[in-house]
GUSEVEX-81738 format. One record per residue (C-alpha): z, y, x; residue number from 1. Coordinates in pm, 1 decimal. Each point is the difference from the previous one (the first is absolute). Layout:
BEGIN
SITE, Z, Y, X, NUM;
...
//
This chain:
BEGIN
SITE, -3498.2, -5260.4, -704.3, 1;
SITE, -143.2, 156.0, -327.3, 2;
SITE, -211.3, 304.5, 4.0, 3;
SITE, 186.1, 179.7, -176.4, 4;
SITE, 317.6, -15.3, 235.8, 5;
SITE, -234.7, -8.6, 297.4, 6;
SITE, -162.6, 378.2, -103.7, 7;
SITE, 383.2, 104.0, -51.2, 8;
SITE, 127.7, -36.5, 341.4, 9;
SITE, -308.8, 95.4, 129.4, 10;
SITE, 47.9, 372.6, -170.8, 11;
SITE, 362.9, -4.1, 64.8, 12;
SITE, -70.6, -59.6, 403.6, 13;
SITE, -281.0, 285.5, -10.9, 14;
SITE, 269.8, 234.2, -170.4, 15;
SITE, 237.8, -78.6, 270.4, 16;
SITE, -265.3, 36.2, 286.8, 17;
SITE, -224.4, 283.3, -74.3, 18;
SITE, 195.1, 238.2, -204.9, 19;
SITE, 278.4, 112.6, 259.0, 20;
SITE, 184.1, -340.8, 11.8, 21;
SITE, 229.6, 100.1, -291.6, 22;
SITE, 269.3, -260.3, -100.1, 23;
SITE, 217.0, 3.4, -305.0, 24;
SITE, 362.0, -68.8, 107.5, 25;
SITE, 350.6, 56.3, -124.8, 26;
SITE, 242.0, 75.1, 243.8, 27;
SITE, 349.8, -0.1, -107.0, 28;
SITE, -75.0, 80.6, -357.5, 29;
SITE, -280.2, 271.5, 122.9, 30;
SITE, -358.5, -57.6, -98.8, 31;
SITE, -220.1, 98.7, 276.5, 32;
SITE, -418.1, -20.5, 101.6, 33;
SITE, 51.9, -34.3, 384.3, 34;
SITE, -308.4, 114.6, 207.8, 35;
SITE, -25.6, -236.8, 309.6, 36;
SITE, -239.9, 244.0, 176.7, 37;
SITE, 225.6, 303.7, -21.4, 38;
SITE, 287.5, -178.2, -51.4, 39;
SITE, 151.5, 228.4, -306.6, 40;
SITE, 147.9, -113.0, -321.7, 41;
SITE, -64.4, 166.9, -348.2, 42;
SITE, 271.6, -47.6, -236.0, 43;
SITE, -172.9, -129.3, -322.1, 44;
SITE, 85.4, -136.4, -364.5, 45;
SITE, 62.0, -325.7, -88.2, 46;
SITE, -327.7, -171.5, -115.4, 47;
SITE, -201.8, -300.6, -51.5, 48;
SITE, -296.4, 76.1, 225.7, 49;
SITE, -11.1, -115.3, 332.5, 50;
SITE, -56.6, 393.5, 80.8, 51;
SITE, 354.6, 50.4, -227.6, 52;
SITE, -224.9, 250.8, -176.6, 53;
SITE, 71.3, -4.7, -406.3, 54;
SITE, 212.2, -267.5, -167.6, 55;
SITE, 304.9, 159.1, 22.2, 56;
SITE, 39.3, 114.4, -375.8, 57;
SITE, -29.5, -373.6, -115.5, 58;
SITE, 342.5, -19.6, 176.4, 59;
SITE, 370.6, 37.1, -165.9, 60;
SITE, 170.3, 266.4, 157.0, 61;
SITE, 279.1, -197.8, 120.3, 62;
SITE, -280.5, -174.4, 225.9, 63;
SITE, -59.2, 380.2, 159.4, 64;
SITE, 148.4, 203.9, 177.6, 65;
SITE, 383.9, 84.5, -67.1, 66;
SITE, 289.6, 227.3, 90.7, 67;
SITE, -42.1, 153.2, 355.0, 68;
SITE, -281.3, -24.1, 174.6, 69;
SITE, -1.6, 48.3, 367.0, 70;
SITE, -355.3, -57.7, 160.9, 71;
SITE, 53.7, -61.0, 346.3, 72;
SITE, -170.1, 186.1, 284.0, 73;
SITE, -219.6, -325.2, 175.4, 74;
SITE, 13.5, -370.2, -114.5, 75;
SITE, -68.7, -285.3, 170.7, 76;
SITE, -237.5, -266.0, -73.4, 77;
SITE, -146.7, -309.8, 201.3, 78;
SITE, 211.1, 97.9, 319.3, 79;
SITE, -193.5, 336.5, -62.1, 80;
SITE, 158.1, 372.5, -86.8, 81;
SITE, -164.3, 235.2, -218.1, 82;
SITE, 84.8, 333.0, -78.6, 83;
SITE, -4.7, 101.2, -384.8, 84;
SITE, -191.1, 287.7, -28.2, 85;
SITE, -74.6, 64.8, -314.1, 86;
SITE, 58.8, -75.9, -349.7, 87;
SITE, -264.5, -143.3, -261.8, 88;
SITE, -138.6, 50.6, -348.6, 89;
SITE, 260.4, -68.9, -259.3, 90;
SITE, 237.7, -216.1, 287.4, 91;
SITE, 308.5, 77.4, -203.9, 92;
SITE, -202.3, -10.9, -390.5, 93;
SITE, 167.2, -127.1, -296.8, 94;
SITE, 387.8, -61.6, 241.4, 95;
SITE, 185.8, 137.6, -297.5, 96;
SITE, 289.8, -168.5, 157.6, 97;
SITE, 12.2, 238.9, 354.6, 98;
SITE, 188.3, 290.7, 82.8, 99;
SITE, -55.6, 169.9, 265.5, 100;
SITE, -263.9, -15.6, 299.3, 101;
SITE, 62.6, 53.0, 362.6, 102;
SITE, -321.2, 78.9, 205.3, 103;
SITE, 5.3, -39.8, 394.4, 104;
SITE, -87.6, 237.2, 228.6, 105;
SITE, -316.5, -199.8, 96.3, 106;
SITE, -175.2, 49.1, -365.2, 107;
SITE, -296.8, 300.0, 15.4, 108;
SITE, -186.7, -130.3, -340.3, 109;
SITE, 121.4, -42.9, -332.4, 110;
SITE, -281.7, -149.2, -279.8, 111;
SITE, -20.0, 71.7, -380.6, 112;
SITE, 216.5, -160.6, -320.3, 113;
SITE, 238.2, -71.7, 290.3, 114;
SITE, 318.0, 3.9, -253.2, 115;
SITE, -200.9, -30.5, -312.1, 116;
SITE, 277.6, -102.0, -273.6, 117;
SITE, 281.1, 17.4, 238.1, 118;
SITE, 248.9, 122.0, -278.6, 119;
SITE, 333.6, -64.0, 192.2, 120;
SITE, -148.4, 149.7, 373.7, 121;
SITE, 286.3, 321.9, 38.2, 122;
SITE, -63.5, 76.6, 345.2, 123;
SITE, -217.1, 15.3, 312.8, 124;
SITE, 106.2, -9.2, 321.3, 125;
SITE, -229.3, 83.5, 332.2, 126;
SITE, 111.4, -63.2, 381.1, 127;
SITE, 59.1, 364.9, 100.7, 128;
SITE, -245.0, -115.0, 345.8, 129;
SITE, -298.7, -52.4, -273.1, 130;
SITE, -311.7, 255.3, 136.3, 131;
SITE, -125.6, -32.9, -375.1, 132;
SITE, 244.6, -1.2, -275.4, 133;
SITE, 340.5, 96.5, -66.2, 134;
SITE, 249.0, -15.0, -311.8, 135;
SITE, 191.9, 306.6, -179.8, 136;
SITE, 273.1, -87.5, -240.4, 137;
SITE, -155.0, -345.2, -71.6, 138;
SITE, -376.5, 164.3, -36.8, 139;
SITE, -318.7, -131.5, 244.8, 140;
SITE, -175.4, 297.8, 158.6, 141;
SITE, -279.0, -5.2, 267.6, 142;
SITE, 34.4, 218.6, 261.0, 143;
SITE, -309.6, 113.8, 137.7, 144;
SITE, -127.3, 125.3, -282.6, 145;
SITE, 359.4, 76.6, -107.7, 146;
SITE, -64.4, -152.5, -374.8, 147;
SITE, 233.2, -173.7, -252.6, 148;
SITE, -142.4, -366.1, 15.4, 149;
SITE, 274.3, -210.1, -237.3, 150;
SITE, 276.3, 65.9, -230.5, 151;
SITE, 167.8, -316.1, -89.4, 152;
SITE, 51.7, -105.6, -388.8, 153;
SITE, 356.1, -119.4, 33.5, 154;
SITE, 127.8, 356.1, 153.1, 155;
SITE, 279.0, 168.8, -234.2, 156;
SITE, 130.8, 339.5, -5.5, 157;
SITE, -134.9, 278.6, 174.3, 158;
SITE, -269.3, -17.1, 206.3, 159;
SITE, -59.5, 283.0, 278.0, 160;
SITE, -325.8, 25.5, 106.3, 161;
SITE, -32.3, 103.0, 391.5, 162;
SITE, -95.2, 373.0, 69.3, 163;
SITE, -357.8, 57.7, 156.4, 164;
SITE, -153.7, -211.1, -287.8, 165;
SITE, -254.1, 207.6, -141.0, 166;
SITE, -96.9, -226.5, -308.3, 167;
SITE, 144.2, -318.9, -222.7, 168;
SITE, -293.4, -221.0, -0.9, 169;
SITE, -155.2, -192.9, -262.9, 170;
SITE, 287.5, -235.7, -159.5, 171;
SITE, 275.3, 56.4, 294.3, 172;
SITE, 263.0, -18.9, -261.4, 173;
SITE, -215.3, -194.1, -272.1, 174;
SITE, 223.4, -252.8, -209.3, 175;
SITE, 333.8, 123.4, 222.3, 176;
SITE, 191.8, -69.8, -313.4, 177;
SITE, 371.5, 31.2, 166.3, 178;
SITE, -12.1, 322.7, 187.6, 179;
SITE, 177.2, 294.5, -194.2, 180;
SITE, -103.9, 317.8, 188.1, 181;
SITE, -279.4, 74.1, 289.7, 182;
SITE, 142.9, 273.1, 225.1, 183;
SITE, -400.1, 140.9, 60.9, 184;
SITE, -57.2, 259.1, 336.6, 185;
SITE, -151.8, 341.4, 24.6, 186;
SITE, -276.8, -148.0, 192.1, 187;
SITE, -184.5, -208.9, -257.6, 188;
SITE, -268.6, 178.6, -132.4, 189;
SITE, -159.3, -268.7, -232.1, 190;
SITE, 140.7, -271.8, -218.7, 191;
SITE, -303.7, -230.8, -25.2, 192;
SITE, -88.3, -272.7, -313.8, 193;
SITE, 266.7, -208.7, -138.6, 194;
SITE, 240.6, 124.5, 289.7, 195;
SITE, 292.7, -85.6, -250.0, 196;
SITE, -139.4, -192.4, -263.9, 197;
SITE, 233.8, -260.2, -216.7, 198;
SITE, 291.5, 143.4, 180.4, 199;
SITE, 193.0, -52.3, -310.9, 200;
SITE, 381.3, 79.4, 145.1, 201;
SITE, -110.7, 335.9, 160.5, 202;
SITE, 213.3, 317.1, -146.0, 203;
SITE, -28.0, 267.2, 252.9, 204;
SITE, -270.0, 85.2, 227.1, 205;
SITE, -24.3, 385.1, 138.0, 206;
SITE, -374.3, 96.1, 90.1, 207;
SITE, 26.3, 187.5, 316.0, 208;
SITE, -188.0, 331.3, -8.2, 209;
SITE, -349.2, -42.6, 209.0, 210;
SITE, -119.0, -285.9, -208.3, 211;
SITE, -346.4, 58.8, -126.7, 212;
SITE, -78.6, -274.6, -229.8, 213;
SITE, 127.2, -265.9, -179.3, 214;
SITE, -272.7, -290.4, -33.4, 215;
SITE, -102.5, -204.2, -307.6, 216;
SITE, 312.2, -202.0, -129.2, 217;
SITE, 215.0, 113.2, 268.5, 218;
SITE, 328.7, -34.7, -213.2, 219;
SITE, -155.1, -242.4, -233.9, 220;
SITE, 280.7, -159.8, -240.1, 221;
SITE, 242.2, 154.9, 207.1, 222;
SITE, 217.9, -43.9, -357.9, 223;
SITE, 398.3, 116.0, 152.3, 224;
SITE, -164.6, 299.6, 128.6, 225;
SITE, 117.8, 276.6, -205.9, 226;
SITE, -65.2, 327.6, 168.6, 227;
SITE, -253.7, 120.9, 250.5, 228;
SITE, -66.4, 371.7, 171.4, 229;
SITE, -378.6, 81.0, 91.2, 230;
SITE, -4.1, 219.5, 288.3, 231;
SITE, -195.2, 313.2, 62.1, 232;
SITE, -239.8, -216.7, 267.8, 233;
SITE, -112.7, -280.3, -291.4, 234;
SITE, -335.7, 94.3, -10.6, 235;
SITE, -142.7, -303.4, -203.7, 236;
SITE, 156.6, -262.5, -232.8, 237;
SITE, -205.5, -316.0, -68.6, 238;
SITE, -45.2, -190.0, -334.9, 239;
SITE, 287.2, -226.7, -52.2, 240;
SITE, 179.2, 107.8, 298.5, 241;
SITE, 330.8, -21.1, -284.3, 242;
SITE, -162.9, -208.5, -245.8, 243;
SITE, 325.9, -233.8, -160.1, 244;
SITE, 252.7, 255.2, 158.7, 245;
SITE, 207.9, -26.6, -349.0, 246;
SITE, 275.5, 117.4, 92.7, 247;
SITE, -92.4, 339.9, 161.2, 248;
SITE, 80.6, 222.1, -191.7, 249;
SITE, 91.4, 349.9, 210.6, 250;
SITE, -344.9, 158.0, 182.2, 251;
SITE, 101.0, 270.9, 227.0, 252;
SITE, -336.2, 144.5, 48.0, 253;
SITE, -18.5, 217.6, 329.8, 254;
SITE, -400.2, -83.7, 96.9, 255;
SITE, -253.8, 214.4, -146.1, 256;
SITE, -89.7, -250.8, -227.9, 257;
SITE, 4.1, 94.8, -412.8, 258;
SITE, 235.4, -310.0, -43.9, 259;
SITE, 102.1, -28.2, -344.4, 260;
SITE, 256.2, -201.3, -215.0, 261;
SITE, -190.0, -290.0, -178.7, 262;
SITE, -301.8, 17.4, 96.9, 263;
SITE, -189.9, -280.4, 227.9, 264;
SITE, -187.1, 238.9, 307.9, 265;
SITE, 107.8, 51.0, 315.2, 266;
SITE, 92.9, -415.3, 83.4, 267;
SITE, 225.1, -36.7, -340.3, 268;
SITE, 301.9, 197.2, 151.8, 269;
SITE, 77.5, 128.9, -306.6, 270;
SITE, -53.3, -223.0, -227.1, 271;
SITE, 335.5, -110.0, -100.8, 272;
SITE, 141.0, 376.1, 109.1, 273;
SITE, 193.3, 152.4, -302.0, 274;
SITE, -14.7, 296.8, 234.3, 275;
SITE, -168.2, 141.4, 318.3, 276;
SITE, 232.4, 203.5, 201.9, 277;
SITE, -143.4, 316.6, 183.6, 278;
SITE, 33.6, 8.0, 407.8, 279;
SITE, 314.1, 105.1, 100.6, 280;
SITE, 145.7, 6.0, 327.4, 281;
SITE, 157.1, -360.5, 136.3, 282;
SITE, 226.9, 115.6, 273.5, 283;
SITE, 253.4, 248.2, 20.1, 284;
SITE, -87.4, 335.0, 204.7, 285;
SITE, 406.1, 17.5, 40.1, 286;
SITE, 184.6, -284.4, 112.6, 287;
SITE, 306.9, 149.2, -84.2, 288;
SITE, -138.2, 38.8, -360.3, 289;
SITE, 0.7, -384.3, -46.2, 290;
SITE, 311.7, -192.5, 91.1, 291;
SITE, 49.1, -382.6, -112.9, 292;
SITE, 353.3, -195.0, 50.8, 293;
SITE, 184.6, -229.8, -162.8, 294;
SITE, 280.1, 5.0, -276.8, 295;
SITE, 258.6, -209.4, -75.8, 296;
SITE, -259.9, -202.1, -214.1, 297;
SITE, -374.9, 94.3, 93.1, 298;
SITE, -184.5, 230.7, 150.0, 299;
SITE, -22.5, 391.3, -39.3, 300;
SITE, -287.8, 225.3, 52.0, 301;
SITE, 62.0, 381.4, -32.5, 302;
SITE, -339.5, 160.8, 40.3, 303;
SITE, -369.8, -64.3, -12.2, 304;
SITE, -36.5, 20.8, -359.1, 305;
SITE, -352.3, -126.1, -139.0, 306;
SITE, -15.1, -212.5, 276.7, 307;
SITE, -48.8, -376.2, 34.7, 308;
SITE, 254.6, -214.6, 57.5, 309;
SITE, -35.6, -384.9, 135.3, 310;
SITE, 310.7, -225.4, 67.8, 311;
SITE, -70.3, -314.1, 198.7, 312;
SITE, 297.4, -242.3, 81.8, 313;
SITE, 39.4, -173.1, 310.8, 314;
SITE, -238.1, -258.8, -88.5, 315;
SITE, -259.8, 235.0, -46.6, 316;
SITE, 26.2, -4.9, -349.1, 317;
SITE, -97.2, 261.5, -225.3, 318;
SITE, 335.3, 79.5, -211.0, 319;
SITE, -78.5, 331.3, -144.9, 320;
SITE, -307.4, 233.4, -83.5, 321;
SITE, -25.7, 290.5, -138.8, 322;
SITE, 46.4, 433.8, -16.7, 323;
SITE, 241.4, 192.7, 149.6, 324;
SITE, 95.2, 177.1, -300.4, 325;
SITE, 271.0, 283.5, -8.3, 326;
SITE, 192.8, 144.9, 338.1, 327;
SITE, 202.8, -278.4, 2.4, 328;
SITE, -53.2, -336.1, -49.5, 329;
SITE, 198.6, -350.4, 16.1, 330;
SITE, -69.3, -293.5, -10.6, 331;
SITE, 233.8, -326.4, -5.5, 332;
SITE, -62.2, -273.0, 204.1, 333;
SITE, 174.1, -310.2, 152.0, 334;
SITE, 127.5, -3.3, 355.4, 335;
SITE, -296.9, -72.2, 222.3, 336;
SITE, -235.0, 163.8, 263.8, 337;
SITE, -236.2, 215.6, -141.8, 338;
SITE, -327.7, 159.7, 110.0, 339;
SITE, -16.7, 363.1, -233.4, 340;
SITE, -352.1, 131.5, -2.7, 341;
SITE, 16.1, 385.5, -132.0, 342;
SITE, -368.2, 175.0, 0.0, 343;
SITE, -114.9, -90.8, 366.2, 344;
SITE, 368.7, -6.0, 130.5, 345;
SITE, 208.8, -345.7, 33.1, 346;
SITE, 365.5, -69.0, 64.5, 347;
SITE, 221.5, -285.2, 59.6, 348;
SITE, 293.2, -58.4, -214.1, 349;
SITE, 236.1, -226.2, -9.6, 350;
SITE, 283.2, -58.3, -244.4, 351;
SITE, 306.1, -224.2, -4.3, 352;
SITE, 153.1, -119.8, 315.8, 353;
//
């Protein structure tokens, strides 16, 4: 037997023997690295290594993952079961092909670059007995600490992030380029660097007041946003938080902040303005003073003049934007279900049979 050969068994059977006894196995179209001593599986990526570490970008994506993914709770291997605990560094990485991701109740660890250019992932789903992790209208959040972990790329519409997160981390919405509108709660208190970054498609998104700051490219080439409201609580804007935002051109300007049309400070939010609005109130004292129904052909809103307006269809689609201006104003639109956003106040209308 040559040398050669000889010293590559010999450092294959040391791997296998004195590191935790990991093998690299698929199982049913899985990748795993099954520990024989605690008898757990690690979901993993497909690679060349006997480890399955790396190699997994000199793959087509057709020879990835694809469409739904369910990873099971245990697998079974040699006549032995192992539970699947966790989930590896990039196990899903480059799967351009997959679209959605069901994780078992028996997962407590999720790794880094797990989805890394997963472009067509819309959803996550969680087994509601999992002690660690739980989804929200398609998102990944850890519960203990409660923290948004994953939005996936493939999501479209409006996203609603789950009340009692109190910040957007670092990209949780970066390259989202389908979703329309993010329906933000009053208990986030920080949006955090590149939260929203290259989220081309996004028209609407209402900053809750109680957030604090807005980190360093935040809404970065956000380009379909075209209005945004500061609240009194933004207490810092970073450089580029709005940098590419080309299309935003309304401020409303309720912080503290000297904000001004045109010029680059405070994050680029006005850069593109061609006006910054002063802080006015965004709900109605009244109710009575605000009333929206439908016409024979759209929608009517008598009241809240000055105020916002934001029609999403039942898609979640962004169909109108703009001011209430005058007491009364229509507006035509097909028959449909609509969601009609006033200031801070939302109805449901629906028109046609």
């Amino acid at each position: 037997m040559p040398m050669r050969t000889l010293f590559m068994l010999l450092a294959m059977s040391l791997q296998f023997t004195a590191f935790g006894a990991l093998l690299y196995q698929n199982i049913d179209g899985v990748y795993y690295l099954l520990d024989e001593d605690s008898r757990t599986a690690a979901v993993t990526c497909r690679g060349y290594d006997i480890d399955g570490e790396d190699g997994w970008m000199y793959f087509q994506a057709s020879q990835l993952y694809q469409g739904d993914v369910v990873i099971p709770s245990s697998v079974s291997y040699g006549g032995v079961d192992y539970a699947v605990t966790s989930i590896g560094n990039s196990a899903f990485a480059g799967s351009s092909g997959m679209t959605s991701l069901h994780i078992p109740s028996s997962v407590v660890s999720i790794g880094y670059n797990v989805v890394s250019l997963c472009n067509s992932l819309a959803s996550y789903s969680v087994d509601s007995e999992n002690p660690s992790f739980f989804s929200y209208d398609g998102v990944l959040y850890s519960r203990s600490p409660l923290a948004l972990l994953l939005s996936p790329r493939g999501k479209t519409g409006v996203v609603t992030v789950y009340d009692g997160i109190t910040e957007l981390p670092s990209s949780a919405f970066q390259y989202c380029s389908y979703i329309s509108s993010v329906k933000i709660p009053s208990s986030v208190k920080s949006i955090k660097d590149g939260a929203f970054a290259n989220c081309t498609s996004l028209a609407a998104v209402a900053l809750p007041s109680g957030v604090k700051s807005i980190g360093n490219r935040a809404f970065f080439m956000c380009e379909s946003l075209s209005e945004i409201t500061i609240p009194s609580s933004v207490e810092t804007i970073d450089d580029n938080a709005f940098y590419g935002c080309a299309s935003l051109a309304t401020v409303r300007n309720c912080s503290s902040l000297p904000i001004v049309a045109g010029e680059s400070s405070y994050g680029e939010v006005a850069l593109y303005a061609s006006e910054v609005l002063p802080c006015v109130s965004t709900s109605v004292a009244d109710g009575s003073a605000l009333r929206v129904y439908s016409s024979g052909s759209g929608v009517v809103v008598d009241g809240g003049e000055g105020l916002r307006i934001h029609i999403f269809g039942y898609n979640g689609a962004l169909v109108h934007s703009g001011l209430v201006t005058g007491r009364r104003l229509e507006l035509p639109l097909a028959s449909g279900v609509y969601l009609v956003r006033v200031g801070d106040v939302s109805f449901k209308i629906v028109l046609g049979n």
